[in-house]
N, C-alpha and C positions, 0 to 999 in steps of 0.2 A: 573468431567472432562470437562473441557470449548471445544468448538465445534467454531470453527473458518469458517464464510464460505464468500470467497470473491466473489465482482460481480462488472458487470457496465463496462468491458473489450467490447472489439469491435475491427471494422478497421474504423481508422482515417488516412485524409489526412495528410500530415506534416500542422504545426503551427495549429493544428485541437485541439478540448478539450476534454476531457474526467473525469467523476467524478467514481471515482471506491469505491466503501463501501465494508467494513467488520462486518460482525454481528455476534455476539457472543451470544452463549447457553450453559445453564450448568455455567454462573459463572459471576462475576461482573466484568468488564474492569476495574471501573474507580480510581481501585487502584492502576492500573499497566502501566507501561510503554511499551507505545505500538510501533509496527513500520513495517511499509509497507519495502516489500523488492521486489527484480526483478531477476529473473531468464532468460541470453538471451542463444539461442542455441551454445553449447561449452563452457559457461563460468561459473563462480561457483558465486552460490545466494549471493546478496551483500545487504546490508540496502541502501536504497532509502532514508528515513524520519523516524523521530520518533516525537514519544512525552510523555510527563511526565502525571504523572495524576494531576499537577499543570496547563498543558498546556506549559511548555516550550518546543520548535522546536528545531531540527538540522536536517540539510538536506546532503546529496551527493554534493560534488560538483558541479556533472554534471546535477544538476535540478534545483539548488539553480533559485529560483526568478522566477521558472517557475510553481514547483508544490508546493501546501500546503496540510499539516496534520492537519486533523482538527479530532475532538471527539466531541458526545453528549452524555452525560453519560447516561442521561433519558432514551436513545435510546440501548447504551450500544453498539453502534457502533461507528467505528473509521472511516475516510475516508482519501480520496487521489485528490487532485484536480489537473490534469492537463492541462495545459497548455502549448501552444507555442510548442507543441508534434513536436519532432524529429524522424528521421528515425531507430536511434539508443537508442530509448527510445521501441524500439519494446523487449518485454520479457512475460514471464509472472510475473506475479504480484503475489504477497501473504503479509496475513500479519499473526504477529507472535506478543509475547510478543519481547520486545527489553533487553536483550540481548533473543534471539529465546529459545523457548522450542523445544526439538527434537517431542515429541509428539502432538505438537497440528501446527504442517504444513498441511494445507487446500490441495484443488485441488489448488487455483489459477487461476487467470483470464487474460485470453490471450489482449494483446496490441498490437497492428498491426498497424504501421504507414508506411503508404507507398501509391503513388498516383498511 
């Protein structure tokens, strides 16, 4: 059973940065198609980003050009780079296989943007 555990959440000012990691136990990432997702209070978990285990991207419209999904497979973690952080980029974070396994949803890591 793979063990998904996300980090690297904080409070950031708006246009502030933040790198958030997912490290995986219990199983290889880098054959799978992975993808950061957000949870904001009242609204239902949505994909943020993915990636292939080729490295091809797609992102949310609402981040496009702001954050990047990147992988190290070596590392067997997946990450989240953001950028130019919005007020309404505030949720928590998770990551999952892409399309999601109901079983390997994390805690998740809290994103607070706000001055």
């Amino acid at each position: 059973q793979v063990q998904l555990v996300e980090s690297g959440g904080g409070l950031v000012q708006p246009g502030g940065s933040l790198r958030l990691s997912c490290a995986a136990s219990g199983g290889i990432l880098s054959i799978y198609r992975m993808g950061w997702y957000h949870q904001a209070p009242g609204a239902q978990r949505e994909l943020v980003a993915a990636i292939t285990s080729g490295g091809s991207t797609n992102y949310a419209d609402s981040v496009k050009g702001r954050f990047t999904i990147s992988r190290v497979n070596a590392k067997n973690t997946v990450y989240l780079q953001m950028n130019s952080l919005k007020p309404e980029d505030t949720a928590v974070y998770y990551c999952n296989f892409a399309p999601p396994s109901p079983s390997n949803w994390g805690q998740g890591t809290q994103v607070t943007v706000s001055s």
